[in-house]
SEMARBA-580606 format. One line per field, with one value per residue (C-alpha): x, y, z; residue number from 1. Coordinates in pm, 1 decimal, always signed. Layout:
# SEMARBA-580606
xx <- c(X;...) .
yy <- c(Y;...) .
zz <- c(Z;...) .
resi <- c(NUM;...) .
# end
This chain:
# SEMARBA-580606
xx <- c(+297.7;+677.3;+761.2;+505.5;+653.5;+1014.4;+882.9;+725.8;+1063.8;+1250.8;+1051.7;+1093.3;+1454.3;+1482.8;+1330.0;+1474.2;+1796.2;+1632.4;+1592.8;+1920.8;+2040.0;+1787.5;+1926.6;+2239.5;+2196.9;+2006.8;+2223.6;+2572.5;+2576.3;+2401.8;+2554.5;+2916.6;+2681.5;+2724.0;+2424.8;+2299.5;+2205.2;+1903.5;+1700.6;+1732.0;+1612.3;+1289.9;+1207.8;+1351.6;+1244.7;+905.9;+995.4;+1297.4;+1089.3;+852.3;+1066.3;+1276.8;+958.8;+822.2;+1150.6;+1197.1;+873.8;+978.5;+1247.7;+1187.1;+841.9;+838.8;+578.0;+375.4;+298.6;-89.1;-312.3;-288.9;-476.9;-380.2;-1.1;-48.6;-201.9;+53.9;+352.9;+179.0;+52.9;+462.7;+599.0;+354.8;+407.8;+830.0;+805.8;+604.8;+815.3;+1152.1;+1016.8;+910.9;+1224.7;+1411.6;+1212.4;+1215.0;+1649.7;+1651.9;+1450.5;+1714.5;+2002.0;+1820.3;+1708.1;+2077.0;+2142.9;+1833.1;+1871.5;+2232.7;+2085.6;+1824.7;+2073.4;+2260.7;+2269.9;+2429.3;+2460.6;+2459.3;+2090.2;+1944.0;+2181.0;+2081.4;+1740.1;+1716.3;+1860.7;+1645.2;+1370.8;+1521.4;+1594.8;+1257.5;+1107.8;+1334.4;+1286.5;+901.5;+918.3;+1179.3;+939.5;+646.8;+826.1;+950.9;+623.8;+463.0;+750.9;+677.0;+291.8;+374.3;+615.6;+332.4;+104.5;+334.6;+364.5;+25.1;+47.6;-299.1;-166.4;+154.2;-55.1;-262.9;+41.1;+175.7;-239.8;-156.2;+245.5;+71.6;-224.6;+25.2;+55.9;-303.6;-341.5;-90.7;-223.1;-564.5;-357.4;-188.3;-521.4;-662.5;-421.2;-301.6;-391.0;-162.3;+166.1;+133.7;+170.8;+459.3;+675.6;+565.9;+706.6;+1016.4;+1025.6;+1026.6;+1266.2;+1567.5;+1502.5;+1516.1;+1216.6;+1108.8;+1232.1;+1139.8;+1095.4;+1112.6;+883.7;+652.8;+343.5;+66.1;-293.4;-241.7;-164.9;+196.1;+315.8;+642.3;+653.7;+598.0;+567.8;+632.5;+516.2;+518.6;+144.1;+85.5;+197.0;+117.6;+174.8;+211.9;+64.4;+146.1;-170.7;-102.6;-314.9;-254.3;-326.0;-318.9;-229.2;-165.7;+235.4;+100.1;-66.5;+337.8;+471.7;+120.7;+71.1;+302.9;+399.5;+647.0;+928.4;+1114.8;+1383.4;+1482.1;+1866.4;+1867.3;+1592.9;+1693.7;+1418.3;+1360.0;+1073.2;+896.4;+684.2;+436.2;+376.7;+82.8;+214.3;+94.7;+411.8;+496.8;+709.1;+1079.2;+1172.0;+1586.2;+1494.4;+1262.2;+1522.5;+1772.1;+1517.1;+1442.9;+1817.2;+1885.7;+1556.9;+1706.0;+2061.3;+1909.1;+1641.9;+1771.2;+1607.4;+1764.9;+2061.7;+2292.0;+2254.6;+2015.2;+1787.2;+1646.3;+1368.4;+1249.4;+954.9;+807.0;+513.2;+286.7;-103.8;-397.3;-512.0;-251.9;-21.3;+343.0;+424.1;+723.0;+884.1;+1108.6;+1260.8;+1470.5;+1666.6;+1620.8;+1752.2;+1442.8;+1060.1;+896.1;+1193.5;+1105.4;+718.5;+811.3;+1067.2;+811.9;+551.0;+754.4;+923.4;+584.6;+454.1;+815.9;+780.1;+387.3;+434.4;+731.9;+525.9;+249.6;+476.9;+705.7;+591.4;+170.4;+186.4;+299.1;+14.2;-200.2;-502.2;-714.5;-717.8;-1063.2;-1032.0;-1349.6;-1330.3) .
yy <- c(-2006.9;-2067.1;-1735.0;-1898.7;-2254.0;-2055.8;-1828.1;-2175.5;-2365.1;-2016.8;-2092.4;-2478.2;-2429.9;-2186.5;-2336.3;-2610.0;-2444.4;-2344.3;-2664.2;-2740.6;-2519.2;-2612.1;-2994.7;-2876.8;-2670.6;-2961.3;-3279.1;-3174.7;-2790.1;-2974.7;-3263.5;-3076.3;-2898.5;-2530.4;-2377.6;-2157.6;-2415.1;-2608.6;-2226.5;-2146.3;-2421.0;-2434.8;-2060.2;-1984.4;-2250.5;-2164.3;-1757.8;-1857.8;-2104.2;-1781.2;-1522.1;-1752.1;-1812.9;-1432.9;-1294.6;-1557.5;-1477.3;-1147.4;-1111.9;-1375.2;-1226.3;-978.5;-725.6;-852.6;-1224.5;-1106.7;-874.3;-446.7;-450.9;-802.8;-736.6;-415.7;-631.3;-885.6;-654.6;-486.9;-812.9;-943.9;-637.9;-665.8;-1009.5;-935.0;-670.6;-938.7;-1202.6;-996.5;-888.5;-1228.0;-1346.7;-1076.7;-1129.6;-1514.8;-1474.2;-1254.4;-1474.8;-1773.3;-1575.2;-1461.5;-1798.6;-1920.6;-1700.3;-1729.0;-2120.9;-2119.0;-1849.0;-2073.8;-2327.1;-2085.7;-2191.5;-2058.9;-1724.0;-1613.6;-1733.8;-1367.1;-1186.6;-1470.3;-1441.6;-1036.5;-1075.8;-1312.6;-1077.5;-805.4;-994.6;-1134.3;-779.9;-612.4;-852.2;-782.8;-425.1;-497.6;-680.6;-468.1;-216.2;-356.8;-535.4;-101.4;-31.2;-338.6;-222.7;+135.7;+31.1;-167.5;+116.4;+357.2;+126.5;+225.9;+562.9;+722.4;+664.6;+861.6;+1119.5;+1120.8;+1105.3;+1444.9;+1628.0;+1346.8;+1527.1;+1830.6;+1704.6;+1446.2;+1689.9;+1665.7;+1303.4;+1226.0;+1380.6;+1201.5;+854.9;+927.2;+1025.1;+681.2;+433.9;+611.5;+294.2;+70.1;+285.2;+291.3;-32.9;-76.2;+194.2;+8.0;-337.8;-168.1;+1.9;-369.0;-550.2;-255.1;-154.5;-553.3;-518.9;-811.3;-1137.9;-1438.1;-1720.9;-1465.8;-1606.9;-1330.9;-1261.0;-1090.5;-999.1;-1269.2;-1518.3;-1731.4;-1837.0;-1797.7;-1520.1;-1754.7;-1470.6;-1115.9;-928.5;-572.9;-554.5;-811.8;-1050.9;-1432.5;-1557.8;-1946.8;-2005.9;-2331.8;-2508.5;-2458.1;-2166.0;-1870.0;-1521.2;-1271.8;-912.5;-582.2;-462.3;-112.9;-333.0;-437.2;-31.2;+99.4;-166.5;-334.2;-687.7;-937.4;-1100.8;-1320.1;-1425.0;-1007.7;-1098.2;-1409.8;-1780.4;-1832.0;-1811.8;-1871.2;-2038.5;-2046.2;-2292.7;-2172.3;-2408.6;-2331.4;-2564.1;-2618.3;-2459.0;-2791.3;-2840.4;-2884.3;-2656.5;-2759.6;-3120.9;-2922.8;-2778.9;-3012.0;-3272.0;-2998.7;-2946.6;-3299.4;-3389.6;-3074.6;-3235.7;-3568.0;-3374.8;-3292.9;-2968.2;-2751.0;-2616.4;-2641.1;-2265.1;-2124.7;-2254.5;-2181.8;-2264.1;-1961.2;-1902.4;-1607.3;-1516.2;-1603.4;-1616.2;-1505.8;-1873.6;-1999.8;-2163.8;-2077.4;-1993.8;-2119.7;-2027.4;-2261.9;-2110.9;-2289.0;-2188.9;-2343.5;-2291.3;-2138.4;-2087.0;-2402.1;-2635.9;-2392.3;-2487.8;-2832.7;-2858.3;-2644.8;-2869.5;-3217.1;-3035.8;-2865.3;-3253.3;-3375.6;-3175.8;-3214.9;-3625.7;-3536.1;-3382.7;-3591.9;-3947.8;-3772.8;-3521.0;-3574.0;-3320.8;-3053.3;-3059.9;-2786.6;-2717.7;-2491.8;-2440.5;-2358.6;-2188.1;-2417.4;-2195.0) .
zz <- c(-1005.7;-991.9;-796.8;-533.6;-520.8;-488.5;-206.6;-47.4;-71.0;+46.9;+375.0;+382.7;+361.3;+619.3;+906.5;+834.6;+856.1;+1221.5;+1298.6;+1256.1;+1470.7;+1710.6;+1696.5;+1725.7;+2044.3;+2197.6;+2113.7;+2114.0;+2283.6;+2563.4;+2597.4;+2629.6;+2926.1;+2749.4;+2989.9;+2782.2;+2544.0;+2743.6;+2753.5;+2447.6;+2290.8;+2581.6;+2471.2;+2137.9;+1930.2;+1796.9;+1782.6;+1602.4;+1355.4;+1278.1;+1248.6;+994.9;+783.3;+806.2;+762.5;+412.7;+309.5;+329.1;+138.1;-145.5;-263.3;-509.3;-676.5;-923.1;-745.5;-608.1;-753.4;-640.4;-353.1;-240.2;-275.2;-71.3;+200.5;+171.4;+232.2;+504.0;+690.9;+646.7;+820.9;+1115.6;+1122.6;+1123.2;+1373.4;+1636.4;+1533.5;+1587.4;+1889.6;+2061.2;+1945.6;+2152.1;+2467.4;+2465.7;+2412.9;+2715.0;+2917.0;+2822.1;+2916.7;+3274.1;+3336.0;+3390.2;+3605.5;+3773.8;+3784.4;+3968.3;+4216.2;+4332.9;+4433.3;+4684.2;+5013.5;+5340.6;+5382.0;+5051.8;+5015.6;+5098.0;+4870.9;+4576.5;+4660.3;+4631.4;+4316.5;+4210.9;+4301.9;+4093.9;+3797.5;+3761.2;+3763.3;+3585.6;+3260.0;+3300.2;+3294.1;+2996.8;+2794.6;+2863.2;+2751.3;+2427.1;+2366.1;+2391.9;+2154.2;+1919.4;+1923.3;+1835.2;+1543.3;+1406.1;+1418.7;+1243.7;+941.1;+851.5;+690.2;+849.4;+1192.2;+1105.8;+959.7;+1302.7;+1525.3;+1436.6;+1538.6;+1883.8;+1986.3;+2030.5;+2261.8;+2437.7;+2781.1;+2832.9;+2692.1;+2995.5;+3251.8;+3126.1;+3131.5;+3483.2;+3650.3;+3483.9;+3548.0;+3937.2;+4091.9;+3857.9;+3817.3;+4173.2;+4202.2;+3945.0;+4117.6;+4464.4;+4326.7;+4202.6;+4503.2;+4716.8;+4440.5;+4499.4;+4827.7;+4976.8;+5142.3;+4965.0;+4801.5;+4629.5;+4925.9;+5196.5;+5512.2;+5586.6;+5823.7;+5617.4;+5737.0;+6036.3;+5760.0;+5766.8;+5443.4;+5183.4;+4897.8;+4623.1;+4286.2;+4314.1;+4006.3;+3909.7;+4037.5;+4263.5;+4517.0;+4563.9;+4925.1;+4972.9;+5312.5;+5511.4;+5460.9;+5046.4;+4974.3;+4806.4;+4925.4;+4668.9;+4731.1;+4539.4;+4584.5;+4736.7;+5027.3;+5123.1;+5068.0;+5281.4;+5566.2;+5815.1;+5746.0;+5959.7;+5777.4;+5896.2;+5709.9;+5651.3;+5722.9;+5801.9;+5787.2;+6174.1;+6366.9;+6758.7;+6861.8;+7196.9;+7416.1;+7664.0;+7941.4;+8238.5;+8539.7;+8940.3;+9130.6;+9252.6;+8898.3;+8977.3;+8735.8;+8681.2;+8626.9;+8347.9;+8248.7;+8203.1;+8018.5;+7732.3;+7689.5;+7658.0;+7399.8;+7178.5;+7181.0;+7015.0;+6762.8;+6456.1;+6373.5;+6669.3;+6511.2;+6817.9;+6934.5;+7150.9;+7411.9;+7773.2;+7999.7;+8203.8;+8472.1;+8315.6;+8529.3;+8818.6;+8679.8;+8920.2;+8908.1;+9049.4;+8802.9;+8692.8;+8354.1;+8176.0;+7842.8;+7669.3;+7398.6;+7113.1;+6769.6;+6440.6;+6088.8;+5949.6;+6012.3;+5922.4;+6138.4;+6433.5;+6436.8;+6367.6;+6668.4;+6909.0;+6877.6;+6904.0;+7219.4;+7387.8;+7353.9;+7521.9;+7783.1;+7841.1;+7846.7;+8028.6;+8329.6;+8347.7;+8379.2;+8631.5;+8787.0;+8780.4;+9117.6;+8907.7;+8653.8;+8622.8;+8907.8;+9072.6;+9434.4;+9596.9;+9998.3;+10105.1;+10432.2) .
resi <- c(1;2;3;4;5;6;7;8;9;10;11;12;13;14;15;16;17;18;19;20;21;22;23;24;25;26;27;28;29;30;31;32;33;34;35;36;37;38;39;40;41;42;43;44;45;46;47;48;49;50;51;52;53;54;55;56;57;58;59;60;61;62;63;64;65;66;67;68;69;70;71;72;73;74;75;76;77;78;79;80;81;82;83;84;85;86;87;88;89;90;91;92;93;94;95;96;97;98;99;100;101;102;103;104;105;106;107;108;109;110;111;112;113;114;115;116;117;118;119;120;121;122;123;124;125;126;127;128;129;130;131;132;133;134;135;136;137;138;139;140;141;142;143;144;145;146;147;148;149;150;151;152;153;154;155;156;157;158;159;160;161;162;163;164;165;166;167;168;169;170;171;172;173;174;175;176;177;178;179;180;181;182;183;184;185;186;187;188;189;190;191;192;193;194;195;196;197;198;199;200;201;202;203;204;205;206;207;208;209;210;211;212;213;214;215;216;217;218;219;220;221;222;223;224;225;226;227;228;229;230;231;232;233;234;235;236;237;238;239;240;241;242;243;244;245;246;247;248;249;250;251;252;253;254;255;256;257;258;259;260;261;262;263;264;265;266;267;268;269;270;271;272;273;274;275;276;277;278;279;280;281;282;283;284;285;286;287;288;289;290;291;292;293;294;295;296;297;298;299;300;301;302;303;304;305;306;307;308;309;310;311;312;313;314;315;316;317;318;319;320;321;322;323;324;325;326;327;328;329;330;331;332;333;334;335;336;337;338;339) .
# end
């Protein structure tokens, strides 16, 4: 009964230990704004606590404490329980460590904000494919610690060219799509907050996994696609080089419409709106229509996609009150030869 109360304090005494550490990271590591400090406390804390107890447990018990059979399940359940702890442990401390850098990339502005955003995009799948891989790794440790699975894996080497062409033939359709999202992350196809045009459907690249893709569209919802649709069908994006987009104004006028007065009224309602960034604009007769009418084009820059629509609609409804106070002659109508 002793050895039991020893192995129970053994574990009291070592996450508290943890804990420790975890106060110390939070109070004072923080407070003296060490970065590092505020994710690993978020993520490491209850791996940390587990690992600490499994890892105490562990080493403290000895042979002899349980009965035969129960001892033999003890030992085995603590090593599974130390590899999964080891191994959450890991992935959680890698996560902390990306996250700063992932947090001081977000707040890159200017024109550094495509190169911080690609890496952004590369980071995030990167670690994925990281843990998946060490979480495979963790799985086959655990399997290995059971002797009838070692004595199976040596009969499983020598079938392992056909079991992988089984495997690749099974799962075509989802290693296609990891080697198409690692294809978008490097390539900079793709990034995190690019503005794309997908399916007829505006919207933000909101999460870009190794499978999938989740769109943000302006109205708030989300279309979900497979990466292979992005490497296998044409998309728009606009923000490839750079967010600045121009945005244009369609405008079906009589041919009475003095077009420089036009003109000079949409250059001076840019110069007072705050979301033209001070760079390009122009009014243009574009065509004659059959019916009649002229149609003009007024185009006009802005800083990224969602200023543009903003600034095209507050200007096409300038220009439309504009026309009917002033110039009511010049509104749109159809002439009928009565003769």
């Amino acid at each position: 009964m002793s050895r039991w109360i020893v192995l129970l304090v053994s574990v009291l005494a070592a996450v508290a230990c943890v804990e420790m550490v975890r106060r110390a990271l939070r109070w004072r590591l923080i407070g003296e704004k060490w970065a590092l400090a505020g994710p690993l406390v978020r993520r490491c804390t209850w791996p940390a606590f587990a690992l600490a107890a499994v890892a105490t447990a562990d080493t403290v018990y000895r042979p002899g404490m349980a009965g035969e059979e129960a001892e033999h399940t003890i030992q085995e359940t603590l090593t599974l329980f130390m590899i999964g702890c080891a191994t959450w442990l890991v992935i959680q401390a890698a996560y902390a460590v990306t996250d700063v850098v992932l947090d001081r990339l977000v707040s890159v502005q200017g024109e550094r904000n495509r190169r911080a955003r690609r890496i952004r995009t590369q980071i995030t799948l990167v670690r994925r494919v990281a843990s998946a891989v060490m979480i495979v790794l963790a799985l086959g440790a655990m399997l290995f610690t059971f002797p009838q699975v070692r004595a199976l894996g040596a009969g499983l080497l020598a079938s392992a060219g056909i079991a992988g062409v089984v495997v690749g033939v099974a799962a075509q359709s989802t290693l296609g799509n990891l080697l198409a999202g690692l294809q978008l992350a490097f390539s900079d196809a793709l990034r995190l907050d690019d503005v794309v045009v997908v399916e007829g459907e505006w919207g933000r690249i909101e999460e870009l996994s190794l499978t999938y893709v989740v769109l943000r569209l302006w109205d708030e919802r989300r279309l979900v696609l497979p990466v292979s649709h992005f490497t296998t069908n044409p998309f728009e994006n606009w923000t490839r080089h750079t967010s600045r987009v121009i945005g244009a104004v369609m405008l079906r006028v009589d041919w009475g419409v003095p077009v420089p007065e036009l003109r000079a009224e949409l250059y001076r309602a840019l110069r007072e709106h705050p979301l033209w960034d001070q760079k390009d604009w122009t009014l243009q007769v574009t065509d004659t229509l059959p019916n009649g009418l002229l149609e003009l084009r007024a185009l006009m820059s802005a800083a990224d996609s969602a200023s543009a629509f903003d600034l095209k609609c507050d200007m096409r409804e300038h220009l439309v009150t504009f026309i009917r106070e002033k110039h009511p002659d010049a509104l749109p109508r159809f002439r009928v030869d009565a003769s």
